[in-house]
Wavefront OBJ file of the C-alpha trace (Angstrom):
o trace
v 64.799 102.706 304.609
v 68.177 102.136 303.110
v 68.821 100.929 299.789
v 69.584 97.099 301.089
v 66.480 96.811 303.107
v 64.431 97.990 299.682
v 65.779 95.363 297.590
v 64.762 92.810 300.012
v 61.334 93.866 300.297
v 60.814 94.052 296.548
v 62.487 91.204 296.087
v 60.682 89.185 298.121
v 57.350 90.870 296.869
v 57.914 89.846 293.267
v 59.193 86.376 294.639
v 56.306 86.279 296.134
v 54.136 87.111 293.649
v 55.910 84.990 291.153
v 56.379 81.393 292.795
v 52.470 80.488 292.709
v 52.935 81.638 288.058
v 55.835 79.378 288.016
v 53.982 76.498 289.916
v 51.261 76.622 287.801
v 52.781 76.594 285.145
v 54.837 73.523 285.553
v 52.135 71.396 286.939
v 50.028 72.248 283.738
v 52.906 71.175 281.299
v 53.063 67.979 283.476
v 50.062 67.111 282.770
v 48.901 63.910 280.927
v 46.151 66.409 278.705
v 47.647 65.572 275.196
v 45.098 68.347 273.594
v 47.769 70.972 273.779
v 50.163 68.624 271.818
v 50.788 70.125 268.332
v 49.171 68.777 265.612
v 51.627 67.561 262.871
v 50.752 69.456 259.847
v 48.267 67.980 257.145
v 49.939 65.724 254.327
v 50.251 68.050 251.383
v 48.186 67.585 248.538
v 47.969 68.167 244.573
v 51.195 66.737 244.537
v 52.906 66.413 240.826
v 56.896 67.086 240.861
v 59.667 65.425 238.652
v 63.242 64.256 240.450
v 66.400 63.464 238.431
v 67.380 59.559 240.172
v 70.549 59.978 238.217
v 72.499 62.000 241.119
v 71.988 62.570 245.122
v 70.770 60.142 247.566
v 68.063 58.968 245.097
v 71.329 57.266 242.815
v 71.473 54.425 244.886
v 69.411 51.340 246.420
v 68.094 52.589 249.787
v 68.920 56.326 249.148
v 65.855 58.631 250.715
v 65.473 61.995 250.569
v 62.666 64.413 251.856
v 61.156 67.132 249.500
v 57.770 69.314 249.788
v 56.629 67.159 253.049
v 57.289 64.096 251.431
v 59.755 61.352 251.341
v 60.897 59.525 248.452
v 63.169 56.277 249.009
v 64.365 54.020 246.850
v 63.771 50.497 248.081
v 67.254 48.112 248.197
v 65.331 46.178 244.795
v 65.090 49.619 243.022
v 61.604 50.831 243.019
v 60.360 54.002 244.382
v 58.069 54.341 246.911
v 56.554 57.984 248.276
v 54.810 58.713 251.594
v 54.031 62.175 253.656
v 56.835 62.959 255.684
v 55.154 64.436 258.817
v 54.907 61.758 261.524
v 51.230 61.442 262.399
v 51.630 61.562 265.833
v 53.641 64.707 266.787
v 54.946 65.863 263.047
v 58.472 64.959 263.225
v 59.874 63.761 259.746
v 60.212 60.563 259.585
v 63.422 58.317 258.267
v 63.400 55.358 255.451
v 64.817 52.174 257.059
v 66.418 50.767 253.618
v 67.066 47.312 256.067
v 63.875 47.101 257.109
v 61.874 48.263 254.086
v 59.978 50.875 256.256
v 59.829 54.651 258.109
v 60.644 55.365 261.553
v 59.925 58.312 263.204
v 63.175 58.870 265.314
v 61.752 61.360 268.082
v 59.013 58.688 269.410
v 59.205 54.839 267.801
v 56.508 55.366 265.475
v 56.752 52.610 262.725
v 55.208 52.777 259.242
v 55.163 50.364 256.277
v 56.602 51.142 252.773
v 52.517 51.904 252.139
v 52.650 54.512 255.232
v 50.195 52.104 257.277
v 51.019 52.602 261.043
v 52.804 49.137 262.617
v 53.481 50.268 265.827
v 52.435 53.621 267.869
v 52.371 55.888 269.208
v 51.003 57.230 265.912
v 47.292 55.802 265.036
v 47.368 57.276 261.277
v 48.679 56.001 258.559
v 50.980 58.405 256.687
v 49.657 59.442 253.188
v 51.017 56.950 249.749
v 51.797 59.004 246.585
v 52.387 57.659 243.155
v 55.621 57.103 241.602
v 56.199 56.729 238.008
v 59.728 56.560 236.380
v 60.695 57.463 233.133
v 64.714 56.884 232.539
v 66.044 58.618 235.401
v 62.833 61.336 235.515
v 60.926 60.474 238.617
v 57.139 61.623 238.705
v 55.955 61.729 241.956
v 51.791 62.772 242.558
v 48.774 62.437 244.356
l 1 2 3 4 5 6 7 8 9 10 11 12 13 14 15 16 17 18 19 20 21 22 23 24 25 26 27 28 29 30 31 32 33 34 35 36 37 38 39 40 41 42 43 44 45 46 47 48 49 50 51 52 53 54 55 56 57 58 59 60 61 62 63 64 65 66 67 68 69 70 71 72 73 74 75 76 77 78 79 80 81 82 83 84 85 86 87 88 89 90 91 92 93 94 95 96 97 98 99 100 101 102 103 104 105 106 107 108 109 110 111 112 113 114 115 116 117 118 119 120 121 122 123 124 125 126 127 128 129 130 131 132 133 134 135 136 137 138 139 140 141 142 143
């Protein structure tokens, strides 16, 4: 046997023995089983941290920012509101919507009020409220 006529036979061996892994494993990721989805991590908890409002996107009317899994906006009439950012459904962060008053998850549609309470899917949990307390520019955000 000469070196060409190897190489063909082990390649088509390991072709061979390859195709049916490969097959498998794309008609298992095709499937319409959402249990191997991964679960977006829990909303964090014992939450009690300060933020200076004086600087950064928190300065101005519909400024957001996202800090130890949470986001803190502040709404286009000045108050601060303070939800989980993990998206419910998958875990992506979600985005304040300063126009709309509300958080959209940008990698499937999920809509949230300013509370966190799910207004459209594909998420079916609402996203966890915090408390926000300011004192002059000192923002108190906690569970």
């Amino acid at each position: 046997m000469n070196r060409k006529e190897f190489f063909l036979k082990v390649g088509f061996g390991a072709t061979a023995a390859l195709v049916p892994a490969c097959i498998a494993g794309l008609a298992s990721s095709c499937s319409s089983d959402n249990s191997t989805l991964p679960s977006p991590a829990p909303a964090p908890s014992g939450v009690d941290f300060l933020l200076d409002t004086s600087i950064g996107s928190l300065a101005t009317n519909g400024g957001y920012l996202i800090t130890q899994g949470i986001v803190v906006a502040r709404t286009n009439s000045g108050t601060f509101i303070a939800v989980s950012a993990a998206c419910t459904h998958e875990g992506t962060n979600v985005n304040y919507v300063a126009s709309a008053n509300d958080f959209l998850c940008p990698n499937h549609g999920a809509q949230f009020s300013s509370s966190g309470v799910v207004t459209r899917g594909p998420a079916n949990t609402n996203l966890k409220q915090y408390n926000t307390s300011l004192t002059g520019n000192s923002l108190r955000v906690y569970s």
